[in-house]
C-alpha positions in Angstrom: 8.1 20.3 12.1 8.6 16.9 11.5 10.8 14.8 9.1 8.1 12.2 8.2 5.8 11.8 4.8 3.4 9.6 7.7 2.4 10.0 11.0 -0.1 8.9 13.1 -0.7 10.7 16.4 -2.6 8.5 19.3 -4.6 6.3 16.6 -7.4 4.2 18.7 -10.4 2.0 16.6 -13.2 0.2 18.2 -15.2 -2.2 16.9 -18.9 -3.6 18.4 -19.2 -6.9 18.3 -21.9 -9.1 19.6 -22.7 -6.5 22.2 -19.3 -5.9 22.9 -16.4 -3.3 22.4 -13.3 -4.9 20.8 -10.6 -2.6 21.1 -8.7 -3.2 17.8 -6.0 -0.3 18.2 -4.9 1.7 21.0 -3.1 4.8 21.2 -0.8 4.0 18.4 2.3 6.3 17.2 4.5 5.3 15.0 6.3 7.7 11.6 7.2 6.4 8.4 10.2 8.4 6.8 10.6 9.6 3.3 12.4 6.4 1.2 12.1 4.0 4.4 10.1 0.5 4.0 8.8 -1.3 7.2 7.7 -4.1 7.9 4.2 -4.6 9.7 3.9 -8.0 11.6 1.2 -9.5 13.4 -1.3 -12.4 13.9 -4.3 -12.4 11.9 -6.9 -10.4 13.5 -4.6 -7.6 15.3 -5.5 -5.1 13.3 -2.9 -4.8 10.4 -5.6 -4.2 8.1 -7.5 -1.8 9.6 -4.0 0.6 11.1 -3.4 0.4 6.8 -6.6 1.6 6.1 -6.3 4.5 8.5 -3.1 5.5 7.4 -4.3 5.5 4.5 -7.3 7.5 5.0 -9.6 5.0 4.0 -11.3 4.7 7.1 -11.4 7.3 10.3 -10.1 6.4 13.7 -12.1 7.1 16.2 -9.3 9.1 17.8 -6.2 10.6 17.1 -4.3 12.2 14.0 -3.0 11.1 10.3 -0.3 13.7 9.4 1.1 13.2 5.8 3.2 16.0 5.4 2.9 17.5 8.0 -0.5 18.4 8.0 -3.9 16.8 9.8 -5.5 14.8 7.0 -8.3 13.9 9.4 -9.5 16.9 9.6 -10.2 17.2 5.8 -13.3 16.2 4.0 -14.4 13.1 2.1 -13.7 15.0 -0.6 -10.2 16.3 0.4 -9.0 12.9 2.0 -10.0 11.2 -2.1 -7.5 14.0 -3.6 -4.8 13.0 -0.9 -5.5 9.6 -1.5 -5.0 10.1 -5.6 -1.8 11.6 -5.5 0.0 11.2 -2.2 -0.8 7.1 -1.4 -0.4 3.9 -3.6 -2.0 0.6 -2.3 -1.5 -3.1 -3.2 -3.7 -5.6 -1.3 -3.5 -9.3 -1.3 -5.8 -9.8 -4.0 -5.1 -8.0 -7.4 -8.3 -6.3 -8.4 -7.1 -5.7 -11.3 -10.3 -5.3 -14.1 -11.0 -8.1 -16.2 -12.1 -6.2 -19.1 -8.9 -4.4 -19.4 -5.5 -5.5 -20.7 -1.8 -5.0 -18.3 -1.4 -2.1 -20.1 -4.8 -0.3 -19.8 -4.7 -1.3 -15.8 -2.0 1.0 -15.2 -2.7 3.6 -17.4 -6.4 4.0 -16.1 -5.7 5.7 -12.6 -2.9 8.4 -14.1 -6.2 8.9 -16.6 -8.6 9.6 -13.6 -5.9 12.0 -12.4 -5.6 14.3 -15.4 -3.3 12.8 -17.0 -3.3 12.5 -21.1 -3.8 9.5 -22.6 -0.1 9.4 -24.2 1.5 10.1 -20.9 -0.3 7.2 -19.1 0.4 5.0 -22.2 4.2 5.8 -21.9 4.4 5.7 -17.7 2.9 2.4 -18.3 5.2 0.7 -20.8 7.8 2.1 -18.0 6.5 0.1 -15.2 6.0 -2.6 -17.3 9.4 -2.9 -18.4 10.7 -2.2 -15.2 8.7 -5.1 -13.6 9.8 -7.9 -16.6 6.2 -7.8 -18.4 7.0 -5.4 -21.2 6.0 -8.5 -23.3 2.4 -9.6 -20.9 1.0 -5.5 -22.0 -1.7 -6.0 -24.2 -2.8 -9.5 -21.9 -5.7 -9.4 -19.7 -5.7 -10.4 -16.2 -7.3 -13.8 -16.9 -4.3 -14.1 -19.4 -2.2 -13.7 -16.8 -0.2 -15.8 -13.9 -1.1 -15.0 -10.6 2.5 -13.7 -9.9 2.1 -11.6 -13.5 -0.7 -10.2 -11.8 0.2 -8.9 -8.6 3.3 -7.4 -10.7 0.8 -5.5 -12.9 -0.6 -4.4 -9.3 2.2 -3.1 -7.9 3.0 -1.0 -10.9 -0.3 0.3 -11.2 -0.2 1.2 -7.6 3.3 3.7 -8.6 1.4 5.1 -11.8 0.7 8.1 -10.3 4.3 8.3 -8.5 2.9 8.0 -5.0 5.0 8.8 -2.0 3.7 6.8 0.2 2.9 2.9 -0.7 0.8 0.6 1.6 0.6 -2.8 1.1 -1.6 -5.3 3.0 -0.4 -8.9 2.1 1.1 -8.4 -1.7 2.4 -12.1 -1.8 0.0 -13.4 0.2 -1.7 -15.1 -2.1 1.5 -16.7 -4.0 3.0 -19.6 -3.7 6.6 -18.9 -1.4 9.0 -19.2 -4.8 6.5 -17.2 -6.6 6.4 -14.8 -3.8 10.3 -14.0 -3.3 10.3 -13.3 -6.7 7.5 -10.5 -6.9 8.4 -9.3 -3.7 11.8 -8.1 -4.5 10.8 -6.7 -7.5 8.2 -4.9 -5.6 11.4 -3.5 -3.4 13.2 -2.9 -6.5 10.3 -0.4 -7.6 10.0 0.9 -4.2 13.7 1.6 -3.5 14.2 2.7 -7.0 11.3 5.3 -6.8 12.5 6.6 -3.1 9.0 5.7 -1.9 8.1 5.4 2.1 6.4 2.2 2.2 4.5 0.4 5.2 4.0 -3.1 3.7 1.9 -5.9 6.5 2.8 -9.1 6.2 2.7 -13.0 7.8 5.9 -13.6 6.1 9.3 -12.7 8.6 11.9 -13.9 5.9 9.9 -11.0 3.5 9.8 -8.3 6.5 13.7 -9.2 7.3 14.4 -7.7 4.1 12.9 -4.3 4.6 14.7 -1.8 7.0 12.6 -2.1 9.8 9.9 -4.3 11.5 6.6 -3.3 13.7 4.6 -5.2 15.5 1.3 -5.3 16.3 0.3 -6.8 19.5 -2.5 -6.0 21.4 -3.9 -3.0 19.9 -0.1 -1.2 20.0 2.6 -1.0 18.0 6.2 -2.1 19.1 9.5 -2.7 17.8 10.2 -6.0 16.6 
């Protein structure tokens, strides 16, 4: 029985490319403990992106085992892995995607709707999230309305809605400005800490990964201490 939320057991992806196998991960094990954030560091192209979406059953490895839990989530159907997904994982990317047609407000409350919940519930989790990230007063603005800091905020708290317990995030400042970024990042670890969340968060940045309790590295298709 083991003490982690994550796991992944001897995780190998190959890609074709131009007639040739690139061999973006190999034999990777690493655990991510309940309330720990680390740090995923690498050059562009090692693979960040794709270990994230295999941990976070987005995409199948060709080898190898995702545990959440404790239990195999590879072997589980398309079907199953979307239900995981819904309740167990949060994501943030780089980009926002959060949708246009929709104000701050309505973004966060949307996915606790898809999962069940009543409208009043996600209307009330929301004004939570929004308070706790400083935009109790951006709610009823649309993303176009919005600063690009404002919106990865409203990202990040749409991304706890459902109170996730694990969060992965590929790149959440990546796309602000550094003074812009320090600011939304520690927010973000505010939120995370606060909520007792095990997050695996990839970034460029080493002064943002310095701050988290741990740092990976991935270099040449493995993971490693950094």
């Amino acid at each position: 029985m083991s003490d982690a939320v994550l796991e992944l057991r001897g995780i190998s992806r190959t890609f074709q490319q131009g007639g040739r196998d690139i061999e973006v991960l190999r034999d990777i094990h690493m655990a991510l403990l309940p309330g720990e954030i680390v740090a995923l560091v690498g050059p562009s192209g090692a693979g960040k992106s794709t270990l994230l979406h295999i941990a976070g059953l987005l995409e199948r490895p060709d080898t190898g085992a995702v545990m959440i839990d404790d239990k195999d989530a590879s072997a589980l159907t398309d079907a199953g892995r979307t239900r995981l997904r819904r309740g167990t994982l949060g994501f943030i990317y780089q980009f926002h995607h959060l949708l246009p047609e929709f104000s701050a407000q309505e973004n966060i409350m949307l996915p606790q709707m898809i999962a069940g919940v009543s409208r009043a519930d996600a209307r009330s989790r929301a004004c939570e999230l929004l308070d706790m990230m400083g935009l109790e007063n951006r709610s009823i603005h649309r993303p176009a309305q919005l600063s690009g800091g404002e919106q990865q905020r409203i990202a990040i708290a749409r991304s706890v809605a459902n109170a996730p317990a694990i969060l992965l995030a590929d790149e959440p400042t990546g796309n602000l400005d550094p003074e812009t970024a320090a600011g939304v990042f520690s927010q973000m670890l505010k939120l995370v800490r606060g909520a007792n969340l095990a997050a695996l968060i990839a970034t460029h940045n080493h002064e943002l990964a310095a701050q988290m309790d741990r740092t990976l590295r991935l270099h040449e298709g493995r993971v490693e201490p950094a």
